[in-house]
PyMOL commands that place a pseudoatom at each C-alpha (Angstrom):
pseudoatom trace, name=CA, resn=UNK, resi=1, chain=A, elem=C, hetatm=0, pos=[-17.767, -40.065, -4.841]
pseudoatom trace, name=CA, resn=UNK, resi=2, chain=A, elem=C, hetatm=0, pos=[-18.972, -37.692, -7.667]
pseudoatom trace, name=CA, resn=UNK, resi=3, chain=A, elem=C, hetatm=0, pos=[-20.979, -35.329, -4.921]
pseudoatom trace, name=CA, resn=UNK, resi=4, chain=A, elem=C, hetatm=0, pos=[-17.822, -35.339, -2.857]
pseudoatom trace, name=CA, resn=UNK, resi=5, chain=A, elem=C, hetatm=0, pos=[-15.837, -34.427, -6.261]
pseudoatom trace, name=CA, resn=UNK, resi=6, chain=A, elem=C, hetatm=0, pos=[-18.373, -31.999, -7.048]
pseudoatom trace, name=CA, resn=UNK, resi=7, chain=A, elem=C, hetatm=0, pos=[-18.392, -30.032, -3.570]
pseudoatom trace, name=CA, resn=UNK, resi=8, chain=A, elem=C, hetatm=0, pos=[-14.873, -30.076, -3.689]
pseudoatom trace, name=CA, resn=UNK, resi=9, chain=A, elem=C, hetatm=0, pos=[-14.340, -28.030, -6.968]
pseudoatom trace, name=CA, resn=UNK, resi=10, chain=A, elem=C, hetatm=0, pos=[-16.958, -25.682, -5.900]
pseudoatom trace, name=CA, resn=UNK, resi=11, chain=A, elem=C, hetatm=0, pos=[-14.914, -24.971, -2.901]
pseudoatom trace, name=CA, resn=UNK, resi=12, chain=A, elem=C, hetatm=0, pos=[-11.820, -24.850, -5.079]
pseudoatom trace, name=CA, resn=UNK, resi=13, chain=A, elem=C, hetatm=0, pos=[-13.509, -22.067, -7.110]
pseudoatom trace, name=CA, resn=UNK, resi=14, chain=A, elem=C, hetatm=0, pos=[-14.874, -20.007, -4.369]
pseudoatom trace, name=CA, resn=UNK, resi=15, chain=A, elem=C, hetatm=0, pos=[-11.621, -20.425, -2.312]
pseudoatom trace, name=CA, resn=UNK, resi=16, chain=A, elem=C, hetatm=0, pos=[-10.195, -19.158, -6.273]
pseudoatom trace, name=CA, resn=UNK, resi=17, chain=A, elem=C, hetatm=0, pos=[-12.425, -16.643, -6.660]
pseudoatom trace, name=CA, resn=UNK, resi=18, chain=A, elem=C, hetatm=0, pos=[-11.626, -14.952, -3.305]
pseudoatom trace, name=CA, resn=UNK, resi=19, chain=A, elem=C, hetatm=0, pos=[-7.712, -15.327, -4.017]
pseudoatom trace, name=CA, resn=UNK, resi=20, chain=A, elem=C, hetatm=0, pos=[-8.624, -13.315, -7.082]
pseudoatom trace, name=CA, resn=UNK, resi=21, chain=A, elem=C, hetatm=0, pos=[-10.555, -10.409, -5.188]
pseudoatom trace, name=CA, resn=UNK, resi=22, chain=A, elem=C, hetatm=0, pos=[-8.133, -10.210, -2.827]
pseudoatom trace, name=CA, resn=UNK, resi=23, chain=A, elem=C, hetatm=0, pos=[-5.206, -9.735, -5.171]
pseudoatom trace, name=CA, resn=UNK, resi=24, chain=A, elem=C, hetatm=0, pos=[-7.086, -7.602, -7.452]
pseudoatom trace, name=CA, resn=UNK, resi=25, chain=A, elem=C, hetatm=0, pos=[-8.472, -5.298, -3.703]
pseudoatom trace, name=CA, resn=UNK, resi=26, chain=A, elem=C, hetatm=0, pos=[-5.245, -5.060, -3.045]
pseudoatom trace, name=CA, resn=UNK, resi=27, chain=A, elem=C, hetatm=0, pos=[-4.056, -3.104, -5.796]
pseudoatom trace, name=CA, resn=UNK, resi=28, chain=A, elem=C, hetatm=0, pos=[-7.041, -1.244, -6.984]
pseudoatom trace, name=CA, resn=UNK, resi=29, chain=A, elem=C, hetatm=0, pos=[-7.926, 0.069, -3.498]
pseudoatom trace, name=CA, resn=UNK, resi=30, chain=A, elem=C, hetatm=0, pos=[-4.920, 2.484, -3.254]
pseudoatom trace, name=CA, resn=UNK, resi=31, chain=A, elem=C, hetatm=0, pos=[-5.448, 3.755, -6.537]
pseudoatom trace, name=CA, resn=UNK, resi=32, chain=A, elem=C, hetatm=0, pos=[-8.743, 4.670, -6.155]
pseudoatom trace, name=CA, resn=UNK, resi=33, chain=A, elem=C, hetatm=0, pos=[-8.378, 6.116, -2.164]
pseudoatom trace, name=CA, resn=UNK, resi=34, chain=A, elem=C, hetatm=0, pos=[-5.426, 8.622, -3.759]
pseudoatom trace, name=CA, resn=UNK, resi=35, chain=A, elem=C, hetatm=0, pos=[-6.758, 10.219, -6.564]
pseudoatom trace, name=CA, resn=UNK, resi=36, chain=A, elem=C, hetatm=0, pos=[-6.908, 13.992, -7.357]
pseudoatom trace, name=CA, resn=UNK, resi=37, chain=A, elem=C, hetatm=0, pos=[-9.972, 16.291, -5.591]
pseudoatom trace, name=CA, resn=UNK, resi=38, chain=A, elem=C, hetatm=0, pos=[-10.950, 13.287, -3.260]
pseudoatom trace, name=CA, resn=UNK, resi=39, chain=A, elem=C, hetatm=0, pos=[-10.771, 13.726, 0.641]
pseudoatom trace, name=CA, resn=UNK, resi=40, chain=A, elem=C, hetatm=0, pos=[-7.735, 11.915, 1.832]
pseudoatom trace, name=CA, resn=UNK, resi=41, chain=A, elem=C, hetatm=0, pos=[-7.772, 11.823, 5.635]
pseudoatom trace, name=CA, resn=UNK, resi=42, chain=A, elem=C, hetatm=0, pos=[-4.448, 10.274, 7.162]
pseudoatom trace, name=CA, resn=UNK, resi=43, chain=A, elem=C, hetatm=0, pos=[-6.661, 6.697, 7.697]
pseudoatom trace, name=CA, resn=UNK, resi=44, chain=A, elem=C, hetatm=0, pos=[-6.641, 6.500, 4.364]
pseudoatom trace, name=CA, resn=UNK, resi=45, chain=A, elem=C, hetatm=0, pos=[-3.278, 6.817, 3.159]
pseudoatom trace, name=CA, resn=UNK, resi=46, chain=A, elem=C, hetatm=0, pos=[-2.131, 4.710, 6.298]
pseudoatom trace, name=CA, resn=UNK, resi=47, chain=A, elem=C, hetatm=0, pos=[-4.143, 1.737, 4.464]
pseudoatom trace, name=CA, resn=UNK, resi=48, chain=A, elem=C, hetatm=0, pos=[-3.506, 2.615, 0.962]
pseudoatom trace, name=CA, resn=UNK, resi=49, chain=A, elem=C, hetatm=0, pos=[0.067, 2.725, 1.916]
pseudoatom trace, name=CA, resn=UNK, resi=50, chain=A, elem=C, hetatm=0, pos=[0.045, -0.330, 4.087]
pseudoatom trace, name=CA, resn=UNK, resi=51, chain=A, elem=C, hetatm=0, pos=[-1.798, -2.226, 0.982]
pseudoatom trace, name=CA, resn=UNK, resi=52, chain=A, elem=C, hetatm=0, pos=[0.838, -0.709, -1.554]
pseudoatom trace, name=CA, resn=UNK, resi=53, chain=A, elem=C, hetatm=0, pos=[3.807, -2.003, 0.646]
pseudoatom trace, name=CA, resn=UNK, resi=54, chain=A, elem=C, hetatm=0, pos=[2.369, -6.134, 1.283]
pseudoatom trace, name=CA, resn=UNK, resi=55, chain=A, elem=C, hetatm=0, pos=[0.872, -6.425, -2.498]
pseudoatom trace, name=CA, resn=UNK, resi=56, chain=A, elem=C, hetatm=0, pos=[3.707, -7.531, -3.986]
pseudoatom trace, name=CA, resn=UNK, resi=57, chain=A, elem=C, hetatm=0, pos=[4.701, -9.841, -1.554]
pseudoatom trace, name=CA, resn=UNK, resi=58, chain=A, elem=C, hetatm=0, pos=[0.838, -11.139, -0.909]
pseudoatom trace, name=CA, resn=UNK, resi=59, chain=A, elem=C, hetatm=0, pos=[0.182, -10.930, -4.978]
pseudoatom trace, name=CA, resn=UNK, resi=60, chain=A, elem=C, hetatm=0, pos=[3.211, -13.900, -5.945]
pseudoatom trace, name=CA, resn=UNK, resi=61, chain=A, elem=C, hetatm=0, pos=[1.446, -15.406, -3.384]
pseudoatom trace, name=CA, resn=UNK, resi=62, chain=A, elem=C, hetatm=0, pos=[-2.091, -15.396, -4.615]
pseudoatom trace, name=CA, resn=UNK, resi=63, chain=A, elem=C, hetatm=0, pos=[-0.588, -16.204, -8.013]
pseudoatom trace, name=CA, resn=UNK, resi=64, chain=A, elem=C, hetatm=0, pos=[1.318, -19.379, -6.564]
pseudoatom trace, name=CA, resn=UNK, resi=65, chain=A, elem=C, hetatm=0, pos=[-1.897, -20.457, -4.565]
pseudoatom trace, name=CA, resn=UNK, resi=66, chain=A, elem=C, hetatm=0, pos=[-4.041, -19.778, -7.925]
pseudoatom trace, name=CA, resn=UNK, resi=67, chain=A, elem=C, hetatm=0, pos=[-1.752, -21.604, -10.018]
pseudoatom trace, name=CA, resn=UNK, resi=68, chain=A, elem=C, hetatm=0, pos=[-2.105, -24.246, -7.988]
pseudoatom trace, name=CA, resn=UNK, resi=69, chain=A, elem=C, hetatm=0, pos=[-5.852, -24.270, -7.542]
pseudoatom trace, name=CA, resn=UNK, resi=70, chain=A, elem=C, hetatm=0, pos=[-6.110, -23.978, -11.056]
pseudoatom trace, name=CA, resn=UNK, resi=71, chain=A, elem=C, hetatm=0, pos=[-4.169, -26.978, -12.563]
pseudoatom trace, name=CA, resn=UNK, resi=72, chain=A, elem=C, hetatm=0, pos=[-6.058, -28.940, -9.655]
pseudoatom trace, name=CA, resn=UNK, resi=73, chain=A, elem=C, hetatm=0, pos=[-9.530, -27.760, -11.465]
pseudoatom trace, name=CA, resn=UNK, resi=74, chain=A, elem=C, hetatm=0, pos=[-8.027, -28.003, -15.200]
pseudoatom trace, name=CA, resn=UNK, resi=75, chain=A, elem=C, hetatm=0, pos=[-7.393, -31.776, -14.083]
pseudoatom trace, name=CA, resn=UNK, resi=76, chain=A, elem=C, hetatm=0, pos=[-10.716, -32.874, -13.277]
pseudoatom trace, name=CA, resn=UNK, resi=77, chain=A, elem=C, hetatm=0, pos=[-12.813, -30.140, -14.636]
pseudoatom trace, name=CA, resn=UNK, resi=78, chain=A, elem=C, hetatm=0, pos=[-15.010, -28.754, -17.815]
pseudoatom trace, name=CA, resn=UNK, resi=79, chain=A, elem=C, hetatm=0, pos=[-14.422, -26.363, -20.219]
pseudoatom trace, name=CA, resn=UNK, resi=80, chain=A, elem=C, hetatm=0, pos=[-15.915, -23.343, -18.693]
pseudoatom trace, name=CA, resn=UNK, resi=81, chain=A, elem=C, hetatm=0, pos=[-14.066, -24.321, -15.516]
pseudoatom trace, name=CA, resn=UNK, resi=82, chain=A, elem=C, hetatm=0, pos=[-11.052, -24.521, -17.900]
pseudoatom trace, name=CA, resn=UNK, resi=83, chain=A, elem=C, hetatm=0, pos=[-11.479, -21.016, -19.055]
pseudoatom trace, name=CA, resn=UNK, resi=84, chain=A, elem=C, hetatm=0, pos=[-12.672, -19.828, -15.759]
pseudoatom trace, name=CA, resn=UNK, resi=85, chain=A, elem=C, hetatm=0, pos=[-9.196, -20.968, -14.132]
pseudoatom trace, name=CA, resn=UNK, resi=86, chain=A, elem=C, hetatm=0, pos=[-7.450, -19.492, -16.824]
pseudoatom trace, name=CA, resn=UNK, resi=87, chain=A, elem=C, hetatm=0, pos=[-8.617, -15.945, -16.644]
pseudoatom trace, name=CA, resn=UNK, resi=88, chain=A, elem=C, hetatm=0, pos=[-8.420, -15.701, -13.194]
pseudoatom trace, name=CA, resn=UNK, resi=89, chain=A, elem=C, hetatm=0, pos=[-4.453, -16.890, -13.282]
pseudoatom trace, name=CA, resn=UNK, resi=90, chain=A, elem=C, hetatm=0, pos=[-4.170, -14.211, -16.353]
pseudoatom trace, name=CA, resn=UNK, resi=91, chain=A, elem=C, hetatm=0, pos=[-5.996, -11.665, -13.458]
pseudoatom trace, name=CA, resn=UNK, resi=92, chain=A, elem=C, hetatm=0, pos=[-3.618, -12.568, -10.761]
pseudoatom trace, name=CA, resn=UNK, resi=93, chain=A, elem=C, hetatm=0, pos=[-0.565, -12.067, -13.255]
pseudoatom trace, name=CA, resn=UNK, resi=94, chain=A, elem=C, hetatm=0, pos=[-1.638, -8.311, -13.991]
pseudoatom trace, name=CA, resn=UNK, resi=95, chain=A, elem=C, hetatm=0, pos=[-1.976, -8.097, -10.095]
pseudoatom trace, name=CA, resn=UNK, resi=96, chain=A, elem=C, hetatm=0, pos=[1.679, -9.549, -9.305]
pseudoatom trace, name=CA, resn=UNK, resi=97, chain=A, elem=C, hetatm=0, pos=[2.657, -6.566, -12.612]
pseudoatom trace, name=CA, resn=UNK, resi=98, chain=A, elem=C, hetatm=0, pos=[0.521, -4.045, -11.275]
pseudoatom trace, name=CA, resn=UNK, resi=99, chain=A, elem=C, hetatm=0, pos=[1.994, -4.359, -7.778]
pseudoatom trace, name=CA, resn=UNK, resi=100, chain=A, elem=C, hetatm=0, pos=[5.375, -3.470, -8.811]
pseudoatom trace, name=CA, resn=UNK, resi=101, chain=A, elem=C, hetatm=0, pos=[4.520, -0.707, -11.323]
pseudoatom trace, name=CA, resn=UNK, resi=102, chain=A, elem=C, hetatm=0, pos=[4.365, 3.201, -9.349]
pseudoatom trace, name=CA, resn=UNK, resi=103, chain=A, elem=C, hetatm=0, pos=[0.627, 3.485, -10.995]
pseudoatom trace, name=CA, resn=UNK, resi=104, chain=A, elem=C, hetatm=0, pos=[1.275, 6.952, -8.473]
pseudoatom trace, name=CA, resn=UNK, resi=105, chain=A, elem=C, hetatm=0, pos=[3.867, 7.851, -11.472]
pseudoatom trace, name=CA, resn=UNK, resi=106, chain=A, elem=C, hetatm=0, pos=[1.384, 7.250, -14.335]
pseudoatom trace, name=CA, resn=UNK, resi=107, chain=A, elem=C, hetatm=0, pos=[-1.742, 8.946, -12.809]
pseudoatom trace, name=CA, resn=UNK, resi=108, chain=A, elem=C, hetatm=0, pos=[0.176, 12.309, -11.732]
pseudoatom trace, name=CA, resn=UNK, resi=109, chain=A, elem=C, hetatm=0, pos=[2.878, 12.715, -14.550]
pseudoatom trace, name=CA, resn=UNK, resi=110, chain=A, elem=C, hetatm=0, pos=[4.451, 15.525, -15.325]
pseudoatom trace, name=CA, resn=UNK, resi=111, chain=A, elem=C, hetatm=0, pos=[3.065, 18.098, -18.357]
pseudoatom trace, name=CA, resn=UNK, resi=112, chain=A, elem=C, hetatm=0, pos=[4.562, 16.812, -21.555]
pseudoatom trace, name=CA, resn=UNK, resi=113, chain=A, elem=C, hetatm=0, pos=[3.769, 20.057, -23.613]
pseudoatom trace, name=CA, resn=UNK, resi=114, chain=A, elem=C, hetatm=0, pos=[4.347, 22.553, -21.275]
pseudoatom trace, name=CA, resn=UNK, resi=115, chain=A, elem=C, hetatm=0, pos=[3.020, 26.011, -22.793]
pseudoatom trace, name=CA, resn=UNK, resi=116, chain=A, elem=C, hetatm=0, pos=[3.012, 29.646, -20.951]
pseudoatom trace, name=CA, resn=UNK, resi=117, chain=A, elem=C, hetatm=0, pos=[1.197, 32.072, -22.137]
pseudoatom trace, name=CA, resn=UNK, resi=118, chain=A, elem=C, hetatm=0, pos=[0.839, 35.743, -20.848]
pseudoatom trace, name=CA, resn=UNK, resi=119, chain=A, elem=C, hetatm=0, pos=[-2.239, 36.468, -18.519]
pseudoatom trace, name=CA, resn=UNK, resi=120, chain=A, elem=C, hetatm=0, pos=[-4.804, 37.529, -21.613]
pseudoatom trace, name=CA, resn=UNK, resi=121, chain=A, elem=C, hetatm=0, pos=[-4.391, 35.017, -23.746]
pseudoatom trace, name=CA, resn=UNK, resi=122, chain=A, elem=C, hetatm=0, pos=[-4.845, 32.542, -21.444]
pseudoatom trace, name=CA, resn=UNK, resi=123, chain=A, elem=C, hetatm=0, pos=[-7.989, 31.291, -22.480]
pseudoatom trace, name=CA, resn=UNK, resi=124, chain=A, elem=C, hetatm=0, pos=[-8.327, 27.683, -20.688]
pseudoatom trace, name=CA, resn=UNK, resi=125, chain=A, elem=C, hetatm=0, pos=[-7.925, 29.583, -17.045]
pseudoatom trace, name=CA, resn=UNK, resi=126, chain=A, elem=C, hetatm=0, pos=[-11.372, 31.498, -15.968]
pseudoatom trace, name=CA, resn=UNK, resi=127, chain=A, elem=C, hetatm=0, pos=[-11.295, 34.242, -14.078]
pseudoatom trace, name=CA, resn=UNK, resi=128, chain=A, elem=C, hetatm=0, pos=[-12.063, 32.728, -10.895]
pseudoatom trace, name=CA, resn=UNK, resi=129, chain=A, elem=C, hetatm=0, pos=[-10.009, 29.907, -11.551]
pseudoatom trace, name=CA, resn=UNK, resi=130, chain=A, elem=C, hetatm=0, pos=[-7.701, 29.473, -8.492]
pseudoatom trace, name=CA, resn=UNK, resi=131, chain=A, elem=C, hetatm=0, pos=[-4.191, 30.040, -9.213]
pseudoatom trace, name=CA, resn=UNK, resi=132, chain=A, elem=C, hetatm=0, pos=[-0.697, 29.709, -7.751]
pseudoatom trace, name=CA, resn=UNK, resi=133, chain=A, elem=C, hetatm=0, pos=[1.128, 32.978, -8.066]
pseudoatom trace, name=CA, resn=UNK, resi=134, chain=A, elem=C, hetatm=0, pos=[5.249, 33.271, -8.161]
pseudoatom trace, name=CA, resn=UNK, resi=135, chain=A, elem=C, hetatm=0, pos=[7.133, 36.770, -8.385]
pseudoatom trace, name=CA, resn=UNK, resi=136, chain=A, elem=C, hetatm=0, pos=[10.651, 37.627, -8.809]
pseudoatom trace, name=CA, resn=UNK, resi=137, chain=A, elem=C, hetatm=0, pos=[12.864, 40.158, -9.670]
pseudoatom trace, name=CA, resn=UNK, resi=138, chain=A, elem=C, hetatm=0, pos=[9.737, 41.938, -11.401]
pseudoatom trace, name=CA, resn=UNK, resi=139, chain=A, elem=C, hetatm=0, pos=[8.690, 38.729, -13.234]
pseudoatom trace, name=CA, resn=UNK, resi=140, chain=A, elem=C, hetatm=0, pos=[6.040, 37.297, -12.303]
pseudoatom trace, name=CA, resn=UNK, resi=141, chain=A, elem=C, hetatm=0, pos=[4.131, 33.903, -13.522]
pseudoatom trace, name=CA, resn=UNK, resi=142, chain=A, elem=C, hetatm=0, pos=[0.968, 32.199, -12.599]
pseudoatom trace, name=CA, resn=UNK, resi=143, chain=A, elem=C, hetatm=0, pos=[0.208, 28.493, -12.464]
pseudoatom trace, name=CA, resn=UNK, resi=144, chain=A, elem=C, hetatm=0, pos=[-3.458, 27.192, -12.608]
pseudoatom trace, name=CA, resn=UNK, resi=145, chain=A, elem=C, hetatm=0, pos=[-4.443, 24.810, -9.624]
pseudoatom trace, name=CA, resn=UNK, resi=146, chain=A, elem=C, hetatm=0, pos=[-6.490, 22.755, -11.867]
pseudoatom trace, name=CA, resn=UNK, resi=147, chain=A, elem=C, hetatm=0, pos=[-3.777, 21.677, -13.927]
pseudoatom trace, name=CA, resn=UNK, resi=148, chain=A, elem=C, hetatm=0, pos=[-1.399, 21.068, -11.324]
pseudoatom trace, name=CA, resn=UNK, resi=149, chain=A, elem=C, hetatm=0, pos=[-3.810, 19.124, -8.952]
pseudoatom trace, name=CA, resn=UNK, resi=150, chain=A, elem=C, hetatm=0, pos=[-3.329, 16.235, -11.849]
pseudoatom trace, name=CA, resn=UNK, resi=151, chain=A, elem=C, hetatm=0, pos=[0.687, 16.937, -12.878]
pseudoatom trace, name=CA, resn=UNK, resi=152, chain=A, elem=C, hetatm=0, pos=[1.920, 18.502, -9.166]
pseudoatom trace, name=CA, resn=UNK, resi=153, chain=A, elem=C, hetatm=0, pos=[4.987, 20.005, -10.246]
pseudoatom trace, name=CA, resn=UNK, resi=154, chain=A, elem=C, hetatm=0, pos=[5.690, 22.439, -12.750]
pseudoatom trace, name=CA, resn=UNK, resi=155, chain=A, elem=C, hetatm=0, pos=[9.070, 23.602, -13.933]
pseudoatom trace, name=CA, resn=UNK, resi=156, chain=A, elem=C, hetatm=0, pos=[9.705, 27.300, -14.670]
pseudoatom trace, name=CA, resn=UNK, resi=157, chain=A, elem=C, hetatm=0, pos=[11.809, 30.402, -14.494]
pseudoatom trace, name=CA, resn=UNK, resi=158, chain=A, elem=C, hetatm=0, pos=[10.608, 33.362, -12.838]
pseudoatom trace, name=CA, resn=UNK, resi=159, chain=A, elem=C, hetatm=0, pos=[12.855, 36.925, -12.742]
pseudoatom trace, name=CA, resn=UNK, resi=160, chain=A, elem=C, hetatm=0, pos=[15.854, 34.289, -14.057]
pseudoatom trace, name=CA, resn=UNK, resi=161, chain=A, elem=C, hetatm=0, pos=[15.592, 32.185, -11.500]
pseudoatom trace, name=CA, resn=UNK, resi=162, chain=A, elem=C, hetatm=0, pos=[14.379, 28.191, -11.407]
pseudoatom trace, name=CA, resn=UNK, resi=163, chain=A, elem=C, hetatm=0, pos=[11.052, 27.205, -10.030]
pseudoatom trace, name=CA, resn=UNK, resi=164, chain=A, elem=C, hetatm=0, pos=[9.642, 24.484, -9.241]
pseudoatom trace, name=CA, resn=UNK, resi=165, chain=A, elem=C, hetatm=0, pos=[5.801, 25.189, -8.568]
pseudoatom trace, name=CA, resn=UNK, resi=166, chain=A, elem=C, hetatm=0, pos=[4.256, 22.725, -6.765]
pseudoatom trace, name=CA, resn=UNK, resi=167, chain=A, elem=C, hetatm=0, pos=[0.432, 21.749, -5.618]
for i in range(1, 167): cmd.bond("trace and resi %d" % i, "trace and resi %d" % (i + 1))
show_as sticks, trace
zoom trace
């Protein structure tokens, strides 16, 4: 009886423990396929997108089973199994939150300080720093790709008229 009891929670754990990696997989894996100055091929958003679209359905769901799995092993189980349980519930929680939050919004926000500066005093940009170029009306601005491969968009006005530079 206490081999069978004893085979049992192991299987409860590793059955837990792959709930866990699959909640947690499917919300770190898009976030680290679309980041800035990585290849992105269209496979790869097709699956980040697919995974960004089923984790917060598949996330309550790996919280409910975990829940579950864990008050099964807090009944019958020891401390470190306790605590074990316990942080992997608190890990599936920040999955179910994580699923719902744009983390898209967060990594590629827009400038806070936003500060132009004419073409010699602009220090930060080297000179074969790669830059996006607008002209109008006989005003003209440029916009350095480095910056904007993390922001994306930058609001200006070139020769009186509203831009919105993008990258």
């Amino acid at each position: 009886m206490r081999a069978e009891s004893s085979r049992w929670r192991r299987s409860a754990g590793l059955v837990f423990f792959l709930i866990v990696l699959a909640a947690f997989t499917m919300v770190a894996v898009p976030v680290w396929l679309i980041r800035p100055f990585s290849p992105q091929t269209p496979g790869i958003l097709a699956v980040s997108y697919v995974l960004r679209r089923w984790a917060p359905w598949a996330t309550v769901l790996a919280l409910a089973a975990g829940l579950a799995l864990a008050v099964a092993l807090w009944r019958n189980g020891r401390r470190r199994s306790r605590v074990l349980a316990a942080l992997a519930v608190v890990i599936l929680a920040a999955a179910v939150w994580l699923s719902r939050v744009n983390i898209f919004e967060q990594k590629f926000s827009p400038l806070a300080d936003i500060r132009f500066a004419a073409a010699g005093a602009a220090d930060w940009v080297g000179k074969v720093d790669p830059v996006l170029a607008v002209e109008h009306g006989g005003d003209s601005a440029a916009y350095p790709i480095r910056q904007l491969a993390y922001h994306h968009i930058v609001q200006d006005v070139v020769g009186g008229v509203p831009v919105a530079v993008t990258y």
